[in-house]
N, C-alpha and C positions, 0 to 999 in steps of 0.2 A: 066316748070312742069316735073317732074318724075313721073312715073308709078310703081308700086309692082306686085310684082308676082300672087297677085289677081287681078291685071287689077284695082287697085285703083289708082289714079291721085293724089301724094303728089305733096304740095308746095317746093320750092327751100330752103337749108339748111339754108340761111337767114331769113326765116320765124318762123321756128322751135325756141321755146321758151321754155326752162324747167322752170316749175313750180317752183320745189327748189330752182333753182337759184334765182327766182326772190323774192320767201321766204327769200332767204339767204340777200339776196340785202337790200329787208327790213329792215331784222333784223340790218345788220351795217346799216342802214338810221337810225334807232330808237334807236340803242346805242348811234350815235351821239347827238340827239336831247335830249334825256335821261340820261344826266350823270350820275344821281346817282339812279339810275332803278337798280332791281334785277333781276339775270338772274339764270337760273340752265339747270339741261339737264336729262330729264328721258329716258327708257326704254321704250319697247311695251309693257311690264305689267304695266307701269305707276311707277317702282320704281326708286329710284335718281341713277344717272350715273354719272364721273366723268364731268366736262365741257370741250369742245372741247378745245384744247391749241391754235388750230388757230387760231379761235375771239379773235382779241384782245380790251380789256378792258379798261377803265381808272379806272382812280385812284377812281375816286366815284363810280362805282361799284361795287355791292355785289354778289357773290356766294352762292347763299340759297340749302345748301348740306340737307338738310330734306324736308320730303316731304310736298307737299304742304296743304294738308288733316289736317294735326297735326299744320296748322298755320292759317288757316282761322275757322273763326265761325262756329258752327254746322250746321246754316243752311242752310249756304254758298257751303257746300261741294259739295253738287248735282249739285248744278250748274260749278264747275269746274274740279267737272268729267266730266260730259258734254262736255264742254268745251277740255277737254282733247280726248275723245272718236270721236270728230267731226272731231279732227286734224287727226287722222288717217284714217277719211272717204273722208274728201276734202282736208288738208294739213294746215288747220287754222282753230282755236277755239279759240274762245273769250267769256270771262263773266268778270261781275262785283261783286265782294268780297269784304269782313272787314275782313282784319287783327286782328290774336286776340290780338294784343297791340295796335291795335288802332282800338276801334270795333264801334267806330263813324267817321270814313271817309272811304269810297270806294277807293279800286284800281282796275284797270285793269289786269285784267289775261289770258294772251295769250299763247298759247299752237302752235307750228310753226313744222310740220313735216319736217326735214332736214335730214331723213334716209338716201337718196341718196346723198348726199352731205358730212354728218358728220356723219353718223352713229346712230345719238339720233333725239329726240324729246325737242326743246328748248324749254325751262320756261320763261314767262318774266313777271314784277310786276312792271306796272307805276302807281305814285300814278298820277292821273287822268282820265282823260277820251277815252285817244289816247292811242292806243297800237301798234304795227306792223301793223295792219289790216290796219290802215288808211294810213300809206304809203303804200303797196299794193294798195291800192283803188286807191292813187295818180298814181304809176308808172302804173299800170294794170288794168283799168277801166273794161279791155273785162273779166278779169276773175270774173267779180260779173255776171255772165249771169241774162239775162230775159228767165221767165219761157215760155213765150210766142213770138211767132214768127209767118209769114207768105210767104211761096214760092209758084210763080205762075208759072206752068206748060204749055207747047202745050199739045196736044193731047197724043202725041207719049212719053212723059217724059222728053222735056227738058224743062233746068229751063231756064225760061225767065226774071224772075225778082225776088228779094228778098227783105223784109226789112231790115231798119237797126238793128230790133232785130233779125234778123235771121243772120247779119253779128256780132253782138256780143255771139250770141248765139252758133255757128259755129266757128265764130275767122277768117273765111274766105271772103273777098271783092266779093262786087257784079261782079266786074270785072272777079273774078276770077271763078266762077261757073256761071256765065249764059251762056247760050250755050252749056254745057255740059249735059249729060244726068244725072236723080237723081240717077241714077243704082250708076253712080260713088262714090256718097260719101256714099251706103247704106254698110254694112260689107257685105262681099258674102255670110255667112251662113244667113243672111236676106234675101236674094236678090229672093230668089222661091216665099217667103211669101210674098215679094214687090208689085212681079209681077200678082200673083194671087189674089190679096187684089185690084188689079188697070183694073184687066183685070172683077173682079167681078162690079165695079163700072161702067166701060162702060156698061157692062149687063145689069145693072140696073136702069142706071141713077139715082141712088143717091151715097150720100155720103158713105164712107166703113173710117174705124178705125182701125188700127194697128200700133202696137210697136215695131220700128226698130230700129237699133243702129244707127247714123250715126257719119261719121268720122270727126273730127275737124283739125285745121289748126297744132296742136300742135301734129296729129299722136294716141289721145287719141279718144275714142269711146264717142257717148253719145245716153242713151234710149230716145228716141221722140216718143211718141203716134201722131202720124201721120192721121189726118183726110182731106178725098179729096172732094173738093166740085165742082162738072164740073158746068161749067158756058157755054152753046151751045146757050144761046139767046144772047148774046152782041156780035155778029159777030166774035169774034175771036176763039171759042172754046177751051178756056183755061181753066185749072183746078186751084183753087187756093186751094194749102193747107198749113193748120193750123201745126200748129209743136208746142207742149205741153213737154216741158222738166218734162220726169217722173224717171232721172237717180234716185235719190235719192229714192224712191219707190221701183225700181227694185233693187238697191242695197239693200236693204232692207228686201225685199223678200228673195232675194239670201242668203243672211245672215241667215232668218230664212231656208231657206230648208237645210241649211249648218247644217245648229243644228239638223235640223230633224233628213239628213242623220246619223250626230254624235247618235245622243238618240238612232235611230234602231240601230245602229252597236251596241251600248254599249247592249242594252237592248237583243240584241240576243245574245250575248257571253255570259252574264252572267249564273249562274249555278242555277237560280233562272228563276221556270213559271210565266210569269206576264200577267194576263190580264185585259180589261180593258170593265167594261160594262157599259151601260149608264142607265138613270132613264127607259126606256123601256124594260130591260134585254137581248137589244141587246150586240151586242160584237163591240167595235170600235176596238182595237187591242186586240194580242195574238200572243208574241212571239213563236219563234219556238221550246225553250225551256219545254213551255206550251205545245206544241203538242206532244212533244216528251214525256213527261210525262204523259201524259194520253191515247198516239198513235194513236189519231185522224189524219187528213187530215188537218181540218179544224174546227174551231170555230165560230158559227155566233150568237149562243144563248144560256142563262144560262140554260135550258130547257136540250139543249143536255151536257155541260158539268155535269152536274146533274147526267146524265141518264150514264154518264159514270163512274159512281164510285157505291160501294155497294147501296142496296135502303137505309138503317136507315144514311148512309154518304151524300148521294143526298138530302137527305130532310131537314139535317140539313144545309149543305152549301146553298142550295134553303132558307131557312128561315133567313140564316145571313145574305146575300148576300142583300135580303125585307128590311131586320131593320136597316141595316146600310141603307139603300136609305131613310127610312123613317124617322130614328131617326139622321141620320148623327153622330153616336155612332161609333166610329171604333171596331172591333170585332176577334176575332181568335179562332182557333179551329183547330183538326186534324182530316186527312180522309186516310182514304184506298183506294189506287186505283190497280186496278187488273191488272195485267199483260199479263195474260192469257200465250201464249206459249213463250211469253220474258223471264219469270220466274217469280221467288216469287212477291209477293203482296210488294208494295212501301207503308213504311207511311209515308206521310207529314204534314208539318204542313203550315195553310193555315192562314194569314195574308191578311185582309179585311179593306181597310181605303177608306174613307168619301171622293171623288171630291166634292168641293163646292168653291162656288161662288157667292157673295155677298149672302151670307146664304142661298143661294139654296143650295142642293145636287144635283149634275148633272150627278154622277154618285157611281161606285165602284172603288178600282182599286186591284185585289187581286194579292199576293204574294204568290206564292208555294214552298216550300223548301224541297226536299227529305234527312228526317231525318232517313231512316232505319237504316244506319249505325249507326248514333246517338245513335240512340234507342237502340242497339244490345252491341254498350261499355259501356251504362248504364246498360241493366240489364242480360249479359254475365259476366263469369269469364274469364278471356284473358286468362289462362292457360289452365286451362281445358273443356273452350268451355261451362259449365253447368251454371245455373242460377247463378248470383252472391246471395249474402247471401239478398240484400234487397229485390232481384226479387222473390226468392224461398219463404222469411216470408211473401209477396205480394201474392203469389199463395195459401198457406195456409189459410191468411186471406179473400181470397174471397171464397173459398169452406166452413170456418167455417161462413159465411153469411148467406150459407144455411141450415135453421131450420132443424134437426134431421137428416140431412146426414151423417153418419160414413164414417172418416176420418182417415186412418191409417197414424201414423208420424213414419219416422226411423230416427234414430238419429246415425252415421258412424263414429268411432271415429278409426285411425292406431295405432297397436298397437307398443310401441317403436320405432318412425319414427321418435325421435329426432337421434337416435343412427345412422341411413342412413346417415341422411345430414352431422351428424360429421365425420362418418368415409370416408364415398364416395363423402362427397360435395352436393349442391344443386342440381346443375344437374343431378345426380344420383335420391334425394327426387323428383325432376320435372317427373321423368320419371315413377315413384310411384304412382305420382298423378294423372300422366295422366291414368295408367292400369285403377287404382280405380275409374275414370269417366267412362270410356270405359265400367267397369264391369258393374258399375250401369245400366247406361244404356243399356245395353244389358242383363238387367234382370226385367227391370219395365215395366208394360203395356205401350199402348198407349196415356191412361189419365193422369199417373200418371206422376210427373215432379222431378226434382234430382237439385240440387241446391252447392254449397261450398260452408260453411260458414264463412269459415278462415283457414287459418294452414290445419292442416289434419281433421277437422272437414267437413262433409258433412250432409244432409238433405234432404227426400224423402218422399213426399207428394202424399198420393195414394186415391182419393177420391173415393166417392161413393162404398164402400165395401158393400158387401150383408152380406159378413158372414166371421166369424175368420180365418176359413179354406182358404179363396180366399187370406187373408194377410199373411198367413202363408205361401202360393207356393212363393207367391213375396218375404218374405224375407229368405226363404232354394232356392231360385235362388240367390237372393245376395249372401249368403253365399258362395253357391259354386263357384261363378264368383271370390270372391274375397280372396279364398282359392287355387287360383292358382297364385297369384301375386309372379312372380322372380325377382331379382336385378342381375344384373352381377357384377361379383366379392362379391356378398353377400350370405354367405352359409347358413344364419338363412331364415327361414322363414317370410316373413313379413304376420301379422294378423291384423284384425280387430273386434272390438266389436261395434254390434247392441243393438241398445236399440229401443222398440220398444212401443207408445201410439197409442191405439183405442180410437178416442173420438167423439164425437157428435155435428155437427155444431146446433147453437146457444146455447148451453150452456158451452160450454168452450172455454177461449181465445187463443189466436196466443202462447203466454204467458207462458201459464199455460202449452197447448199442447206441446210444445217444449221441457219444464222443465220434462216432466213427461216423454219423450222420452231421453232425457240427463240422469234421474237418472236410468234409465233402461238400459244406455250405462254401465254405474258406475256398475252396479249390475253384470252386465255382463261381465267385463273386470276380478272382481274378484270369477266369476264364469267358467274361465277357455276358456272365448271367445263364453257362446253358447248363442245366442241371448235371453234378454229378455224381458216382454212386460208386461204394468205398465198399469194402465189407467191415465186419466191427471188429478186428483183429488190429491191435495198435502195429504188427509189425505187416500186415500185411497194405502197408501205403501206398504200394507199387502196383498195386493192383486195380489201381482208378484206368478207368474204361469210360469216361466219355455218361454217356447217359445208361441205364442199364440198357 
């Protein structure tokens, strides 16, 4: 015996048995037997790889360089993925398949992990009932373990006696562990939890249950749900215990917390709030993203995420949130969430779908995307920062919604600003356009909103006027903003003409209003530049007055 640096008692290098190899063993056992057997060699994603040049072949075999999926029956396939997926958890996978040229006789389909050895994952295709696995079985009886086994203990932890399913199960002879203590073959990060699970059982006098790895002959680990039964009336006060091979469980588990891990990391980088409520309107998850978005702490209830957004946006996310639980209807809609001293107000857009499960709903699971930016290149001009032209006709047509409101429209037209761009170039006309934003706005009220419509056209929408007089400061302020507009290297003046419509929500259109602001531009470009003002009635033309 040799001992490891954790004080474990390995067997003599003679003992030591690689797995692969005796895969590998197989596999030539089974070519021989096999002549005219198919073999291939995939990947860890299961796609074809060239075949190893070492095996060598006869003359009756085939190299099937496609994949296997595309050659057996549709409903065959599950089962050697399976088969394929098994080999990379124990190192052999085995099913039974139709060829789809021959979809009324079965072949065997083994799957033989030889990463260690070759690099791949070999294929093989007998047509009968024997594949690899059965010589394994032949050469290597001890690697089919029994799930079940029994070691009897003294008092103190040594092993006194073992079955022969715990010598198959192990791969280690009675010989070679009785006598020893079980510390030996337990892995040393077990070995606290061993001891405390054995010292709980003297305590008590019963039986105690724990999952420890223990070590095989071959240097490889295995989980045993380990239960101890003291036996203190048959004179000898031994423990006899049970040993429940649950590797395959644990591996399993493992596997899933691996994906867990994987989904949080994924699901907290992304740039997307996700959270996740159940039919109770508790919170089961809530990335950090989420939190960061609405700058909570913490999520435990739709109740408080509600409560953190405007009230008419909480009420409606509260009633989506109800009807997707109830109707399992997926839903969306946008909200505003406040910043407070972060900054401006975020709007997102919030994506609501259906958990369910065998036609239950079991839950929600929402999506939050912050679109301000979005929002801001939809309805911005990227040059001049001012509404773009659908945002501005959008703001017009919500003020003309309201019944009898007077709504002044200006309509901004440059005057000879093709003659800039020709003689100065673009960026000279950019630098135009920006003054003529700048002016505007630093001449409109508060309410009132300033828009581009294209080229050097612009639009200014000033609701709620009380009286002519109020429309008339806002547009002799424009005028004067944008009677100081210079160009370098341009000695002319640049000018502009207003045209200017008074008109009355609910009874004139977006339409009409504009139009009757555009011919008041016209009126005015050949009236020497002085603003003037139309009402938005096509037949009221006669009704131009000069400036309001």
């Amino acid at each position: 015996m040799r001992t490891t640096d954790a004080g474990v008692q390995q067997p003599p290098p003679s003992r030591q048995t690689s797995p692969a190899r005796s895969r590998l063993d197989a596999l030539k056992e089974w070519l021989i037997d096999h002549p005219t057997g198919i073999v291939g060699a995939v990947g860890d994603d299961g796609k074809v790889l060239p075949f190893p040049p070492s095996i060598v072949l006869g003359k009756g075999h085939r190299i099937e360089d496609r994949s296997l999926l595309e050659l057996v029956v549709a409903d065959d396939t599950v089962d050697v993925t399976y088969a394929f997926l098994a080999s990379g958890t124990h190192g052999v996978g085995s099913a039974r398949a139709r060829l789809l040229d021959r979809p009324d006789e079965h072949v065997t389909v083994t799957y033989l992990d030889l990463r260690d050895e070759l690099g791949v994952t070999v294929r093989t295709v007998s047509f009968g009932s024997e594949g690899p696995t059965a010589s394994l079985r032949r050469r290597q009886p001890s690697q089919l373990r029994p799930r079940l086994a029994t070691m009897t203990k003294s008092s103190n932890g040594i092993v006194v006696d073992v079955d022969r399913n715990a010598e198959r199960m192990l791969g280690w002879t009675a010989a070679e562990v009785v006598g020893r203590s079980s510390l030996d073959l337990i892995h040393p990060e077990d070995q606290a939890r061993s001891i405390d699970n054995w010292m709980q059982m003297m305590l008590n006098g019963g039986g105690q249950s724990v999952r420890l790895r223990y070590q095989r002959s071959d240097g490889t680990w295995l989980w045993l749900e380990t239960s101890n039964d003291p036996r203190p009336d048959d004179g000898t006060a031994r423990v006899v215990c049970h040993l429940v091979d649950v590797s395959d469980e644990v591996a399993a588990m493992e596997a899933l917390r691996r994906q867990e891990r994987l989904l949080r990391r994924v699901t907290d980088t992304v740039p997307v709030g996700l959270v996740h409520f159940a039919a109770d309107g508790s919170v089961s998850y809530a990335n950090d993203q989420m939190l960061r978005l609405v700058g909570l702490p913490d999520i435990t209830r739709l109740e408080q995420l509600c409560a953190a957004l405007p009230d008419c946006d909480g009420r409606r996310l509260d009633g989506s949130v109800r009807s997707v639980l109830s109707t399992g209807q997926d839903g969306v809609l946008e909200v505003t969430i406040p910043r407070g001293p972060l900054g401006p107000p975020l709007r997102c857009r919030v994506d609501l779908s259906a958990v369910v499960d065998a036609g239950e709903v079991l839950g929600v699971l929402v999506c939050v995307v912050d679109v301000t930016d979005l929002k801001a290149q939809a309805a911005y001009d990227g040059l001049t920062g001012l509404l773009n032209r659908a945002s501005v006709l959008e703001s017009l047509k919500d003020h003309l919604r309201q019944p009898g409101q007077r709504v002044g429209v200006v309509f901004v037209d440059l005057d000879d600003f093709k003659l800039v761009n020709d003689q100065l170039g673009h960026a000279a006309g950019d630098v135009v356009l920006e003054q003529v934003a700048a002016a505007l706005m630093g001449a409109i009220r508060s309410a009132d909103s300033v828009g581009r419509l294209g080229g050097d056209e612009f639009l200014v929408v000033c609701p709620a006027i009380s009286s002519v007089s109020d429309l008339a400061c806002v547009v002799d302020r424009m005028s004067d903003g944008l009677s100081a507009l210079t160009v370098e290297g341009w000695d002319h003046p640049v000018t502009a003409s207003l045209g200017v419509a008074l008109v009355t929500g609910g009874e004139t259109t977006v339409a009409d209003a504009v139009a009757a602001a555009d011919r008041a531009m016209y009126d005015a470009k050949g009236g020497r530049h002085t603003p003037v003002a139309l009402s938005a009635a096509p037949a009221d033309a006669s009704q131009a007055a000069g400036r309001p």
